[in-house]
Every structure is written in structure tokens, then in C-alpha cells.
C-alpha positions as CSV (number, residue, x, y, z in Angstrom):
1,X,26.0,-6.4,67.6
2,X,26.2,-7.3,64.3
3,X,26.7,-11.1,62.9
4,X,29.5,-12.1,60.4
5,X,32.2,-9.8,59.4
6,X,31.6,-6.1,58.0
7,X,30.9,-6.6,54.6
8,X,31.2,-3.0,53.6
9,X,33.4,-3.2,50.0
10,X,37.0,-1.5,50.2
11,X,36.3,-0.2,47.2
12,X,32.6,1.7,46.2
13,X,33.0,2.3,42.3
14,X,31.6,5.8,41.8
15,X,29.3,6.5,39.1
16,X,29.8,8.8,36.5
17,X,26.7,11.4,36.6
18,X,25.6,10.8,40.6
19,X,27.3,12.9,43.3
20,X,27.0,12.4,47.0
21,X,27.6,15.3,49.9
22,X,27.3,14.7,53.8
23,X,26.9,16.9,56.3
24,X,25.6,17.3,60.2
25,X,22.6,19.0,61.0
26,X,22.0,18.0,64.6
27,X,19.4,16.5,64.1
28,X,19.1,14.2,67.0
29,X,22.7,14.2,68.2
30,X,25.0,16.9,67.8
31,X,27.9,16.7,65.5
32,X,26.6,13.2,63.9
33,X,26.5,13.1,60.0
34,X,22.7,13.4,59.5
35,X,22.2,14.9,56.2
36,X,23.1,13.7,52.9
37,X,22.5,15.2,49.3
38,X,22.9,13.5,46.7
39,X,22.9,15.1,43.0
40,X,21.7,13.5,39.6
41,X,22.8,14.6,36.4
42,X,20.5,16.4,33.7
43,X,19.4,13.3,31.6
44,X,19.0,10.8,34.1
45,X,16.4,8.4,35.0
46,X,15.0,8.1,37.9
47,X,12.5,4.7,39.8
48,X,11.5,4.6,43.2
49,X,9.3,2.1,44.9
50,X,7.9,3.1,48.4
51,X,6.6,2.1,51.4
52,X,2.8,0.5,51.8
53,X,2.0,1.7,55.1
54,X,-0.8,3.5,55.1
55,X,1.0,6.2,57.4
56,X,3.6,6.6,54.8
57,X,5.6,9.9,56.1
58,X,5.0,13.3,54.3
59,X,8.8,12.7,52.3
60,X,7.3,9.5,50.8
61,X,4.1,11.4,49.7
62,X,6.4,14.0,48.1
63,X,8.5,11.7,46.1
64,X,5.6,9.9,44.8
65,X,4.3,13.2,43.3
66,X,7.7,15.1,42.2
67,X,9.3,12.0,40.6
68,X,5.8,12.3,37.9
69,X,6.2,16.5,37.9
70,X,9.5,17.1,36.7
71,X,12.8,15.7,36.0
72,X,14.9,14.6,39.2
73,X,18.1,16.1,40.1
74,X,18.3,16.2,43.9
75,X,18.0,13.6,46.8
76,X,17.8,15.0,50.2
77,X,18.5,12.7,53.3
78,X,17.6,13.8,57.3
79,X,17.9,10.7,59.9
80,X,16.9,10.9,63.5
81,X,13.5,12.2,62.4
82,X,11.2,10.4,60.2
83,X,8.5,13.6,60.1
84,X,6.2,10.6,60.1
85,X,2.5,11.0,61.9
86,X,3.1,14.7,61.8
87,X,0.1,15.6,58.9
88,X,-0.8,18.8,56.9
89,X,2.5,20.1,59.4
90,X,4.6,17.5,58.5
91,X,3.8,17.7,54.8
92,X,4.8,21.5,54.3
93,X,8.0,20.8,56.9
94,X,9.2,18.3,54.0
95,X,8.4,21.0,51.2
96,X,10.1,23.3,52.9
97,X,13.6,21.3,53.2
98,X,13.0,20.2,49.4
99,X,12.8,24.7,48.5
100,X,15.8,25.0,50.8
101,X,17.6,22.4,48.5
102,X,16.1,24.3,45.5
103,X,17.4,27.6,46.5
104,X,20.7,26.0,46.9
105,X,21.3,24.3,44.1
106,X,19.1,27.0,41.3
107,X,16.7,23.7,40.5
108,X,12.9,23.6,40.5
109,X,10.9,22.6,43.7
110,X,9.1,19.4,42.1
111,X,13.2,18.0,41.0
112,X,14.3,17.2,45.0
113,X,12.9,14.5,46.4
114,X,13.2,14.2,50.3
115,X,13.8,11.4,52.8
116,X,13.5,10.8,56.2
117,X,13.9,8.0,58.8
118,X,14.1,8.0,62.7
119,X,11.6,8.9,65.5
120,X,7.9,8.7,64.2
121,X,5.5,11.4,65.6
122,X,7.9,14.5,66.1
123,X,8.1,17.3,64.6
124,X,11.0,17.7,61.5
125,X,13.3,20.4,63.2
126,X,13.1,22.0,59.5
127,X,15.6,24.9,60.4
128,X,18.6,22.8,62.1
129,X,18.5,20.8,58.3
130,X,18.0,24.0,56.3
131,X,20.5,25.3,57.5
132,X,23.3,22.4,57.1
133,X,22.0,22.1,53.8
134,X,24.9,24.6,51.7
135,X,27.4,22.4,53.6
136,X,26.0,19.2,52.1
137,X,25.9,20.6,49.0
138,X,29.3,22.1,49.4
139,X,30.9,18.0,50.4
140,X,29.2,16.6,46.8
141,X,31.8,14.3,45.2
142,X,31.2,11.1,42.7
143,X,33.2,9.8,46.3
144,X,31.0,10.5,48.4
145,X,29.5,7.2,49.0
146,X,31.3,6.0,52.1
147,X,30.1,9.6,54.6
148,X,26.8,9.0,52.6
149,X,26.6,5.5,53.8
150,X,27.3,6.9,57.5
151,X,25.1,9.6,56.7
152,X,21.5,7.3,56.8
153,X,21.9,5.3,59.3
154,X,20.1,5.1,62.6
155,X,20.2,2.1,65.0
156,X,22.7,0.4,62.4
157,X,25.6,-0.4,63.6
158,X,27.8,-0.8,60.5
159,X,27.8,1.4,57.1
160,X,26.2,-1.2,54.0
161,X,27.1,-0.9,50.8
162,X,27.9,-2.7,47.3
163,X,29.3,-2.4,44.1
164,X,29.7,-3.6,41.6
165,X,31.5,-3.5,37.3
166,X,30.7,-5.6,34.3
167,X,32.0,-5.2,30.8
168,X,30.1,-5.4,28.0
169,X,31.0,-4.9,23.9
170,X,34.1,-3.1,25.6
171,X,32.8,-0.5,27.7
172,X,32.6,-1.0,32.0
173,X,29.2,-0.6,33.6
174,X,29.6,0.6,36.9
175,X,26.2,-0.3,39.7
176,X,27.2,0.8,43.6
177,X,24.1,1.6,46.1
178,X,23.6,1.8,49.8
179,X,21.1,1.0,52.6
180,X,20.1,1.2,55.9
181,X,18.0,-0.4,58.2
182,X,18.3,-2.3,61.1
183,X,14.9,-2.7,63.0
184,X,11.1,-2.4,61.5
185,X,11.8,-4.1,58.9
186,X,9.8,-6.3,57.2
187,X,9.9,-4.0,54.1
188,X,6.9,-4.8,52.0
189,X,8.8,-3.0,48.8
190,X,12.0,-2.0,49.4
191,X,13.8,-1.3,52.9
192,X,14.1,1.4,55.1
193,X,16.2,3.6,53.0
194,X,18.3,2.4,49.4
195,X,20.2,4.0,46.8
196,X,21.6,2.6,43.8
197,X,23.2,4.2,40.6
198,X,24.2,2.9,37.8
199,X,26.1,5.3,34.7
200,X,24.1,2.2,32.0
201,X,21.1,4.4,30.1
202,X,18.1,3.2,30.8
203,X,14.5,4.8,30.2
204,X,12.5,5.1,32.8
205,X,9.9,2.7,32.5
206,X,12.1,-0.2,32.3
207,X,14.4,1.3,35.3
208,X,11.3,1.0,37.1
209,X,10.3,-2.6,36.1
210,X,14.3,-3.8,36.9
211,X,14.0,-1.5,40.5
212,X,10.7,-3.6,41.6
213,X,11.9,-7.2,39.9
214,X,15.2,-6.1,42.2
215,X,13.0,-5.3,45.2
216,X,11.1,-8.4,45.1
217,X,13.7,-10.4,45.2
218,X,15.9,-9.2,47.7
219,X,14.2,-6.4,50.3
220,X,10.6,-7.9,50.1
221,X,12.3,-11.2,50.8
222,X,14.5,-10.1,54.4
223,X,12.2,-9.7,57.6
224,X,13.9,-8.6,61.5
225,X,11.0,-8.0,62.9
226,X,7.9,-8.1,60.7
227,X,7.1,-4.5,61.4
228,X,7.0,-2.6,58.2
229,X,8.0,1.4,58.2
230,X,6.5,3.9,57.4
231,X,9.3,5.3,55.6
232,X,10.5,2.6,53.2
233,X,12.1,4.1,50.0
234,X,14.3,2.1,47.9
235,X,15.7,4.8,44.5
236,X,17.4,3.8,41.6
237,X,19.4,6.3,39.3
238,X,20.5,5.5,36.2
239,X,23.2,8.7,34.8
240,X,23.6,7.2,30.8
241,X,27.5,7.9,31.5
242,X,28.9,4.7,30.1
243,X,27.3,5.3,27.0
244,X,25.7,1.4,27.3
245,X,22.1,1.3,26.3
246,X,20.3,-1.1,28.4
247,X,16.6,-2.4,26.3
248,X,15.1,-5.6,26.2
249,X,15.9,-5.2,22.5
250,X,19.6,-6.4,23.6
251,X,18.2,-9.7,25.5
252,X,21.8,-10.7,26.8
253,X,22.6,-6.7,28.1
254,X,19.4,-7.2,29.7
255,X,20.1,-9.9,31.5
256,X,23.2,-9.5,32.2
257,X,22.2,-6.1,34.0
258,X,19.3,-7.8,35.9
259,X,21.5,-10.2,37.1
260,X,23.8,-7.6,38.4
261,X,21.2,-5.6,40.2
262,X,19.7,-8.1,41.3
263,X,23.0,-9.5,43.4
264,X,24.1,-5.5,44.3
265,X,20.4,-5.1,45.9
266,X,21.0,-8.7,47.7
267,X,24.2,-7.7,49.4
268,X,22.7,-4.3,50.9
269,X,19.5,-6.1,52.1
270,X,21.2,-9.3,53.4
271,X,23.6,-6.4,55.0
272,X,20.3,-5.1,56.8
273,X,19.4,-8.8,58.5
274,X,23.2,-9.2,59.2
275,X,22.8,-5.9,61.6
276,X,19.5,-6.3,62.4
277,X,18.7,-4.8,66.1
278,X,20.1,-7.4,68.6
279,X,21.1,-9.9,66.2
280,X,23.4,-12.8,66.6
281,X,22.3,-15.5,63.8
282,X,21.8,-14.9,60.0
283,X,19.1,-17.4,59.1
284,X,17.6,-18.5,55.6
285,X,14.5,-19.6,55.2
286,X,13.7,-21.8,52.3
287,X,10.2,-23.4,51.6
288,X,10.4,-25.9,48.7
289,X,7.7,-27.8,46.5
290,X,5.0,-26.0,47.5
291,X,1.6,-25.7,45.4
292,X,2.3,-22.0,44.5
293,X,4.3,-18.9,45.2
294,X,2.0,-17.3,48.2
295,X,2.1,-20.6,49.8
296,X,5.8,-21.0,49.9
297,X,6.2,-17.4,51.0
298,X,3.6,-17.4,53.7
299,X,4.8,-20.6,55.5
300,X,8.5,-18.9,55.2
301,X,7.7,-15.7,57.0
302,X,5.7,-17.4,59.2
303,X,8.7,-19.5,60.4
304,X,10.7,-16.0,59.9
305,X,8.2,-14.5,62.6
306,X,7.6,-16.8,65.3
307,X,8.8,-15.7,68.5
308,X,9.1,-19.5,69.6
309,X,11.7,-20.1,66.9
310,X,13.3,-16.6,66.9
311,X,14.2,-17.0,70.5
312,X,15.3,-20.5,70.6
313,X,17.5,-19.8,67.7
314,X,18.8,-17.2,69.6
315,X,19.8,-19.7,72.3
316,X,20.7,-21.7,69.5
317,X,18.1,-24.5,71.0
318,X,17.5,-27.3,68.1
319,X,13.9,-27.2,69.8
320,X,12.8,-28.3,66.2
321,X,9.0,-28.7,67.6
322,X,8.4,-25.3,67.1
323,X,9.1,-25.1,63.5
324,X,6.7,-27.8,62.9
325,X,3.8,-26.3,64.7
326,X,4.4,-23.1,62.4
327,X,4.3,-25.1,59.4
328,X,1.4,-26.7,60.8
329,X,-0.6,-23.8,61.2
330,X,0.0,-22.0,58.2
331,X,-3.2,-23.1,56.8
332,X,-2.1,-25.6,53.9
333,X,-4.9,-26.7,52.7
334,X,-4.8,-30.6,52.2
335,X,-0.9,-30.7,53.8
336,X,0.0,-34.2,53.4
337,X,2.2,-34.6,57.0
338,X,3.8,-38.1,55.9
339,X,5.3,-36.0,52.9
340,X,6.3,-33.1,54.5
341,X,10.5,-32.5,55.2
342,X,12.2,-30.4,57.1
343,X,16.1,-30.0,57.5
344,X,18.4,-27.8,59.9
345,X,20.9,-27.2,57.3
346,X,21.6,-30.5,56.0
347,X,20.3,-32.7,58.9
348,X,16.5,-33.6,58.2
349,X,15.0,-33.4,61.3
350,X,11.2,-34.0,60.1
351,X,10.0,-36.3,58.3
352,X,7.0,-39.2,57.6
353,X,4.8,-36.5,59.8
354,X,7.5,-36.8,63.3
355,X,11.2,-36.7,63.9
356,X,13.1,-38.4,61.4
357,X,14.4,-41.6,62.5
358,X,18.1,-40.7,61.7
359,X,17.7,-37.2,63.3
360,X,20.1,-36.7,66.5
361,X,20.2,-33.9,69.1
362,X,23.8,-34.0,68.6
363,X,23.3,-33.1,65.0
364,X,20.7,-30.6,65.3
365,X,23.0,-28.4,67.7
366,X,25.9,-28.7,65.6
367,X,23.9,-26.3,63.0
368,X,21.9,-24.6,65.5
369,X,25.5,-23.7,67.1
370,X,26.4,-21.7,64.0
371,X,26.1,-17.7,63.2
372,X,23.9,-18.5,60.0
373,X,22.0,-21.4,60.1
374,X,19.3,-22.2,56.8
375,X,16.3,-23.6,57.8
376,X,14.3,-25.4,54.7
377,X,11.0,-27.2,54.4
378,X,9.9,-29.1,51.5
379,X,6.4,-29.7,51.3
380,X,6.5,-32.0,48.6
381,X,3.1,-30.6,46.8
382,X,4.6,-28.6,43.7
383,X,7.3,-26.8,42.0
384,X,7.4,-23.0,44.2
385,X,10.2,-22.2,46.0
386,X,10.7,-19.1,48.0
387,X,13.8,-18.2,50.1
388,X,13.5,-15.0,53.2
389,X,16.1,-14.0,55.5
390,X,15.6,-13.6,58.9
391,X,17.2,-12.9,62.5
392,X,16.8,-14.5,66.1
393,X,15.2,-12.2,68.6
394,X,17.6,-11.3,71.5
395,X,17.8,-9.8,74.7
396,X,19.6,-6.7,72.9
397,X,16.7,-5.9,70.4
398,X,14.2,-5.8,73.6
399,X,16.7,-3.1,74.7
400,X,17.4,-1.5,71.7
401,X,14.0,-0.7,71.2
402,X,13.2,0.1,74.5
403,X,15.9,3.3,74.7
404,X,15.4,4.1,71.1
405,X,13.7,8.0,71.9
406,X,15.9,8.4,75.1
């Protein structure tokens, strides 16, 4: 179950410099494409940001250290495992698919970076990967992205993906990524899994400042289930191809890319909420006028967690007494009820501390009844604003999760 149309783009605009090859190693399921490689060009930079959890699997621990050893030319994608929990075992499992991708390809160890994602706590099968790992190599195309796509998902349900072109002083710059993710997700850096190339040149410190200003504004903003994984990578390759150098020298390049990166990472994390496990309602959360930025975003994930509200929007209930105890117990200090607002889209259903005096059932399930409903609170105490996107909790995602290792 997914909510709203695919939104998948007809056409992903490869990127000169960044190859993608899909293959199926069994990992989980027989004959499902389960193993991507992707393939960076010599020159290339290279960002990642990574999950917090203090369990972070063995492939996150890896690409934290190869992408400061050497030079990246190889990405190397398993799902239905996540070699997560699995220690000193798990660690040299991951090495071992990263010198199988070595061997392959004639690179150094410390230029493959590995992922994972799936079942935490089991053992990588490292020689069913291995093994499909010349076939992946063999399927590497610039075209690549749409297997690739099918390639990491898990409980998705739909393939994501964006791109995007801009010109600029007459040459095209070319951005197209990926994602997956569809349950724990509440990403605390990035998502589950992303990648994004661009052929723009860009050194690699600013590619990492762009990659986390990107992150914060679209994957540490979307929340299905407030459970963050221990997995989370979101990579960003940019291949120099166009021949357009991106600086903050060139303030209106600069911008004009940020913009751009910024909206390509937006689609592939709203595409995540869209297909989150069980969904049927895409719901924004905006907090308005609050005193600072932490305050805004606390009382919006709050609201974006509560079982109460997830469930009656789910049964799309205008039960609008359960978004005002959230915002009650945030823990404003000093909240001023009489000056608080709160609207189902655009019918204020809060305000002067109780239900607004124009505010009608009626109206309330006439937005309730919708697939993507935005829920804003203005708090009326300052200029923050902070917007997260959300899901209802079903009776599917109970299920989902339930089955997910049978």
C-alpha cells in the first residue's frame, strides 16, 4: 500500500562519470535483484552522512573509514541482510564483500564502500554476494538506475527516484539519485539507503556541507515510525563531467545547485513517507512562530509520533483533541494557550485555548477525508518554523512488521 500515484520519473537522466550494475545474489529470496554496484569515476568526489545509532552495522563503520583512506570508486549494495548486531564477525564479513569487489574490478580495498539493509542480527551470507558480484559488475551502465532502484529495496513497495537538469552559462547539469526505505525510519541524518550523482565538480568539502544542508532538510525532516536504523547512509557523488565548477566563489551557481539538491533529495524522502509500511495518508506537519528551531521541531515530531493521532488519522477521525494534548505536553515553557492556533488544512480548529468557535465537524472531516492532509500549529511566540512529514499508523504496518523475518 502505497499513497498517491508512483512518482518514479519516466525519465532518470544519467550522469556522465557514475555507472550502475544489478544483479541477484539470493540473498533472502531467490532470484530477487539484491545486489547493486555502482562505479565512480577517477576524479570524483565523494560525501556521505550516516546513521547515529549507536549499533551502526559493520558497512557503516567501513565507509566512515575508507571514504578518509583512499579515493572512492566502488559502491557495493546487499538488501535482505543488514549484517547489523553481528560484531568483530560482521565487521570482516563486510571487508570481505568490499575485497571481492576489489578483486573484480583491479581497485584498492579502502576505494569500495559497502552497504547493507534488511534483517538485523544474522549473519551476511558473504559467499551467495561474492559470488553474484562479476555479474553486477558485468550489468554496469550510466542506465542503470531504474534495476538499481529495484535493487535496494526491502519492504518498499514502489522503486523512488528523481532527477533532475539545469543549465547554466550554457552547459546542462545533470543531479538523479535514489532511495529506499519504507519502515524504521525516523532517519536522524539521511534515510535508510540514498544515492545521488551529479556530473557538476565539486570538492569535497563543500559536497559534504551541500550533502548534510540537503539531509537536514529533507530526510531528517520525514518520520514513519520514529525508529531510526541502524543502517542509514545517504552518498553523494559528484563525477566533474559537465565541466561546471560549483564554489561559493560563483554565489548564484551555488545557489542555484543547492536549490536543486535540495528539491531532488525532497522528492526521494517524501517518496519514502508516501510508501511508508501500511500507509494510507501523507501528512505535513508544520509548527509556526515558535520561540526557536528545537522548539518548532520537537512539538512537530511529537505530533508526527503519537499513536493517538497516527491512528485516528488513519481512520481519518477529525478527533482534533489529541493534537492539542501533544502540543500541550511538549513542554513549552511559558505556552500562552489563548494564543495558540491550530488548523486541519485550512480549517482552524483551535484557537483562544479550545475549539474555535467557527470550527465544524463537517469541516474537519472534509480534510481528515483526504490522502494528504497538513496539519499546522502556530504558536504565536516567534519567527521558527519547521515542517516534518509523516504517515498514519495502520492495521497493515502492525502486519508488515510482524511477518517481516518469516
Amino acid at each position: 500500500m502505497a499513497v498517491g500515484p508512483a512518482t518514479f520519473p519516466d525519465k532518470m537522466h544519467p550522469v556522465a562519470g557514475f555507472k550502475l550494475g544489478t544483479a541477484s545474489a539470493g540473498v533472502k529470496t531467490p532470484g530477487r535483484k539484491d545486489l547493486v554496484i555502482m562505479e565512480v569515476c577517477e576524479g570524483s568526489s565523494v560525501a556521505g552522512v550516516f546513521t547515529k545509532n549507536a549499533f551502526c552495522a559493520a558497512p557503516v563503520q567501513i565507509c566512515k573509514q575508507h571514504l578518509t583512506q583512499a579515493a572512492t570508486r566502488y559502491l557495493v549494495t546487499n538488501t535482505g541482510n543488514a549484517n547489523a548486531g553481528t560484531g568483530d564477525e560482521g565487521y570482516a564479513d563486510a571487508i570481505s564483500v568490499c575485497e571481492a569487489v576489489a578483486k573484480e574490478t583491479g581497485c584498492d580495498l579502502a576505494a569500495v564502500l559497502p552497504f547493507s539493509t534488511g534483517v538485523i542480527g544474522e549473519k551476511l551470507p558473504v559467499e551467495k554476494i561474492t559470488t553474484a558480484v562479476p555479474a553486477a559488475n558485468l550489468a554496469l551502465t550510466e542506465t542503470g538506475w531504474d534495476d538499481a532502484a529495484e535493487g535496494i529495496m526491502t519492504t518498499d513497495t514502489r522503486i523512488k527516484g528523481s532527477s533532475r537538469q539545469f543549465k547554466y552559462a550554457g552547459k546542462t547539469v545533470t543531479l538523479t539519485g535514489i532511495s529506499k526505505g519504507a519502515g524504521m525510519i525516523k532517519p536522524n541524518m539521511a534515510t535508510m539507503l540514498a544515492y545521488a550523482a551529479t556530473d557538476a565538480q565539486i570538492d569535497s568539502e563543500l559536497l559534504n556541507q551541500l550533502l548534510t544542508d540537503a539531509a537536514n532538510c529533507s530526510f531528517n525532516r520525514i518520520t514513519v515510525d520514529s525508529d531510526t536504523s541502524t543502517n542509514d547512509s545517504c552518498m553523494l557523488v559528484a563525477t566533474g563531467k559537465s565541466g561546471l565548477v560549483v564554489s561559493k566563489e560563483e554565489h548564484e551557481l551555488y545557489e542555484l545547485f543547492s536549490s536543486e539538491l535540495n528539491a531532488l533529495m525532497q522528492q526521494l524522502a517524501h517518496a519514502i513517507v508516501r510508501d511508508g509500511e501500511g500507509a494510507t495518508k501523507f501528512v505535513t506537519i508544520t509548527v509556526d512562530s515558535a520561540a526557536s528551531q528545537s522548539e518548532a521541531l520537537s512539538t512537530a515530531y511529537d505530533i508526527a509520533h503519537s499513536p493517538l493521532v497516527k491512528t485516528a488519522l488513519f481512520a481519518s477521525d477529525p478527533n482534533w483533541g489529541r493534537i492539542l494534548a501533544v502540543v500541550g505536553r511538549v513542554g513549552i515553557e511559558e505556552l500562552n494557550l489563548g494564543a495558540l492556533e491550530i488548523f486541519l488544512g485550512d480549517v482552524r480548529i483551535v484557537s483562544q485555548g479550545g475549539r474555535d468557535p467557527g470550527y465544524t465537524e463537517e469541516a474537519g472531516q472534509a480534510v481528515m477525508d483526504k490522502e494528504e492532509i497538513l496539519i499546522r500549529v502556530v504558536l504565536n511566540r516567534g519567527s521558527f518554523s519547521e515542517t516534518v512529514w509523516t504517515t498514519d499508523l495502520s492495521h497493515d504496518y502492525v502486519s508488515i512488521n510482524a511477518d517481516y523475518r518469516s
